[in-house]
N, C-alpha and C positions, 0 to 999 in steps of 0.2 A: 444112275437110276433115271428112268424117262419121266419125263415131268407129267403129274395126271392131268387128264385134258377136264374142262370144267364138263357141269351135268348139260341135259342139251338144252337148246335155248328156247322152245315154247315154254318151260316154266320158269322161266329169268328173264321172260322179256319185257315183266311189267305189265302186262296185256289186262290179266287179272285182277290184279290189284286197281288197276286203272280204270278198269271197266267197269268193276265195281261201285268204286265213287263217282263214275257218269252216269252209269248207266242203273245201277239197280242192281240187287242180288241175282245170282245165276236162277238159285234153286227157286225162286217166287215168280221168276216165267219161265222158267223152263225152255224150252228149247224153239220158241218164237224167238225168246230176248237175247238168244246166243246164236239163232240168226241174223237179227239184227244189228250186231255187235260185231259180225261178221261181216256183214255186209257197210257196215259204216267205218272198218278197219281197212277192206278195201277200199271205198272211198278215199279214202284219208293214204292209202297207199299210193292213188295213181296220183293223187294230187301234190306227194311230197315226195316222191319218188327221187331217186339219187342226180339225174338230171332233171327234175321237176322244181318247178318254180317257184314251188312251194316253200319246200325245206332251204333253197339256196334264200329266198327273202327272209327266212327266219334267221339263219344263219349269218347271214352281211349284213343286216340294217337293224336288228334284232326282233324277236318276239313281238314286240307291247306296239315297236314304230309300224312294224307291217300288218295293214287292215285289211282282213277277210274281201273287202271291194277289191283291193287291188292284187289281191291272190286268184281273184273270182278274173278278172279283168288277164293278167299274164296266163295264167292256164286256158281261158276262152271256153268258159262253160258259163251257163247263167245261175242266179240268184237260186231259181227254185230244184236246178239239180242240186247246187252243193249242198242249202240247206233240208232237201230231203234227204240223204246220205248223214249229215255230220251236224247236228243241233247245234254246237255254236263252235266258235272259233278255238276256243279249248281243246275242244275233241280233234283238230286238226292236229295242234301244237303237239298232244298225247304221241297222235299219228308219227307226227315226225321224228318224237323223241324214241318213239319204237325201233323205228327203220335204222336211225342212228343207232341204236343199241346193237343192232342184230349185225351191219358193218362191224363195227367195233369187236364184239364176240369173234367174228368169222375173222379176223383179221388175229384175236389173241390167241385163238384156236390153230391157226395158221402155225402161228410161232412155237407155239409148245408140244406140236406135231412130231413126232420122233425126236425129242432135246432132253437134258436133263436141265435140271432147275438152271442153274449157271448160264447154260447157252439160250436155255429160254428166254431168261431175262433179256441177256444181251439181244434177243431176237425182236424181244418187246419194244426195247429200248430206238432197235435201228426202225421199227415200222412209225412208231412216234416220229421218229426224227422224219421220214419221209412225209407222213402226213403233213409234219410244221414247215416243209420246204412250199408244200401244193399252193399253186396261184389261191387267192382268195382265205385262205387259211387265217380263224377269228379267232384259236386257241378252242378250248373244250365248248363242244355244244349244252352240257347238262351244267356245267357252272358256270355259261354263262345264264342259259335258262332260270336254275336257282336264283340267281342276281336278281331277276326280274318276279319272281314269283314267293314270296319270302313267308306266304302261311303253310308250313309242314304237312298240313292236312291238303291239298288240293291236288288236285288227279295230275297236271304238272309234278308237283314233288313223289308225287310217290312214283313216278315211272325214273326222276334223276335218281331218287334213292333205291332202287331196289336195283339198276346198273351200277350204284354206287357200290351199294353192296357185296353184288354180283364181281366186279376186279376187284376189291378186298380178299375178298373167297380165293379168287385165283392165287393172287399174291399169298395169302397163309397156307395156299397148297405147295405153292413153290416154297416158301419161308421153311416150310417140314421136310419138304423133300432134298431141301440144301443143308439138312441137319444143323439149323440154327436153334439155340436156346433157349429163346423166347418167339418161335412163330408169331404171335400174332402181334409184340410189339415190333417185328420188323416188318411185318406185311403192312402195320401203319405209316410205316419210314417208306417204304416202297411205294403205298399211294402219295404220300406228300409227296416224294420224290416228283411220282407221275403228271400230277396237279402242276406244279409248277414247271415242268419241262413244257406241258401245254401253254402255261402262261409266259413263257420265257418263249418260247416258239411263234409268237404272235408279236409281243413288243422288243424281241431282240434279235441276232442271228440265228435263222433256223436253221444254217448249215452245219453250226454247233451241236446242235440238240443232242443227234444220235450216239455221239460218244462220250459226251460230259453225261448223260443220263448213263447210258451202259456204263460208266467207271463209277459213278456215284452206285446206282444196283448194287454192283459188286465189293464196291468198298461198304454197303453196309451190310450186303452178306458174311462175307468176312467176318469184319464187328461181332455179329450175329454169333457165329463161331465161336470166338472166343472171348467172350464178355470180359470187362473188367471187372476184377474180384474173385474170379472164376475159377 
């Protein structure tokens, strides 16, 4: 069976939930404040953009060290465009953690593109492995973010946790469609898996990753199968 592809990603990419807590409800301005939100999403695109200088200082030196001057300074715009665009430096961080999300989707969407669960995985597994090989590579952008942003409630966390959410979803699609017994306890085994393949990608051999993750997947799909007691 092909492994189903996740829903699409304008409604998983955090956007909403996060805009929300910046920005104000949709429905109490109407369609100024979803212009606005638009236009400071832009913003916030060009400045963290995948080659943009933005997201790589977020990413190498972390979050909290890298200051909107020196974002403002490497990109070579001034003071009064960024902050017309993006009210504080948050709304950038949001920005970036969007952009990050929307790779990541297109990249798991990739893998699960004509595969069934099994090769999905494995397909998961080797695109991790390449990411933990790439020059500059800090492990997961959204834990490490988390790390630094530790109230549940702030427009930060809610764009890490709804992409958090968002690969759990995947993983319990694939967990159903590999016919395992407890879906959604092994979709939890499959993100800790994923979690720490990132963190082992960062502080140990990345060359590793892609196959010790793809054997671990499948040894607890497997499991999964056929449970003990079962």
């Amino acid at each position: 069976m092909e492994a189903r592809r996740p829903p699409g990603g304008e409604e998983l990419l955090g956007v909403r939930g996060a805009s929300r807590a910046s920005h104000g409800s949709w429905d109490r301005h109407g369609d100024v404040e979803q212009a606005v939100v638009r236009d400071r999403a832009a913003a916030g695109a060009t400045v963290t953009g995948r080659g943009g200088h933005g997201g790589e200082l977020f990413y190498a030196n972390g979050i909290r060290a890298t200051s909107a001057d020196r974002i403002i300074e490497q990109v070579g715009i001034t003071k009064v465009t960024f902050y017309r665009h993006l009210r504080t430096k948050d709304d950038l961080v949001v920005a970036y953690l969007e952009r990050t999300a929307g790779w990541e989707r297109s990249a798991v969407s990739l893998a699960l593109e004509g595969r069934g669960a099994v090769d999905a995985l494995r397909a998961i597994a080797m695109s991790i492995g390449a990411d933990s090989c790439r020059p500059g590579f800090r492990g997961c952008a959204f834990i490490n973010a988390a790390a630094e942003f530790p109230d549940a409630e702030h427009s930060v966390r809610i764009v890490v946790d709804a992409h958090r959410r968002w690969t759990l979803d995947v993983f319990t699609g694939l967990a159903v469609d590999a016919g395992v017994a407890d879906p959604g306890a092994v979709a939890g085994q499959l993100m800790m898996l994923r979690d720490g393949a990132m963190v082992s990608g960062y502080l140990s051999d990345p060359e590793s990753i892609a196959e010790a993750l793809g054997a671990a997947y499948l040894a607890v799909v497997e499991a999964g199968r056929h449970p003990q007691g079962a």
